[in-house]
C-alpha distance (Angstrom), angle and dihedral (degrees) to the residues before:
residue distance angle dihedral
X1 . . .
X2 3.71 . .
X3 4.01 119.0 .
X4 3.78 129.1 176.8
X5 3.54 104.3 -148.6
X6 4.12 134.7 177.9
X7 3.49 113.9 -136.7
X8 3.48 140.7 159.0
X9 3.80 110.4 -96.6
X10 4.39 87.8 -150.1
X11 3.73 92.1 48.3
X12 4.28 92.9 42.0
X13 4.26 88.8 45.5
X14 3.93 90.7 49.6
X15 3.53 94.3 44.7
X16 3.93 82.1 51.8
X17 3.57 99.6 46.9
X18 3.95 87.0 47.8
X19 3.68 101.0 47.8
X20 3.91 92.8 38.5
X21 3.77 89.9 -130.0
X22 4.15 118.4 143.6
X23 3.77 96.7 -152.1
X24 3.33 135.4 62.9
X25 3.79 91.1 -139.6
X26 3.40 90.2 57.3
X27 3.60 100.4 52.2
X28 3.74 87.5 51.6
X29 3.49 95.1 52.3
X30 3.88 91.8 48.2
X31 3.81 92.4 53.3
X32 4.09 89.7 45.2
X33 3.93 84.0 60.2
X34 3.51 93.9 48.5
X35 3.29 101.7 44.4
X36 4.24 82.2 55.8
X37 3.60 95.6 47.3
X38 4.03 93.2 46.6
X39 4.00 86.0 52.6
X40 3.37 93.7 52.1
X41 3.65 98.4 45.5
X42 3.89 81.6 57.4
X43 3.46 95.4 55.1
X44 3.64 91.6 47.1
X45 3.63 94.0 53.3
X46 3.81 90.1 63.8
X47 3.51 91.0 71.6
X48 4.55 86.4 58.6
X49 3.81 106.5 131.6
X50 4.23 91.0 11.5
X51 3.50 115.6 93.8
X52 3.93 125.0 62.1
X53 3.73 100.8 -119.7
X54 4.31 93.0 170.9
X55 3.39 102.7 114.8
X56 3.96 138.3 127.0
X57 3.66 114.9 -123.7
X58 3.72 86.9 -158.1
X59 3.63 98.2 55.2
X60 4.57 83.7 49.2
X61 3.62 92.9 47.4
X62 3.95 88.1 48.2
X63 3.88 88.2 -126.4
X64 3.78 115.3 145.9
């Protein structure tokens, strides 16, 4: 999809430099997919302390 966008050129060539990426659609893209996997880190840690995770994977995979 094409997108005009307005950024700033110092911010876009740092994130660049940083990421090690040679296009600016590639840098974009990379910090769209971390900016999803950071949100849904945070959603996962609501669930710290929650869920029963005691169990014995020999007893669920009927091993003895």
């Amino acid at each position: 999809m094409r997108t005009t966008l307005d950024l700033p050129e110092n911010l876009l060539d740092e994130a660049m430099e940083i990421t090690h990426t040679d296009t600016k659609t590639g840098v974009i893209v990379l910090a769209l997919k971390e900016l999803i996997r950071k949100s849904k880190i945070h959603d996962l840690k609501k669930y710290k302390g929650k869920i029963d995770l005691d169990m014995n994977l020999d007893e669920i995979r009927d091993r003895k």
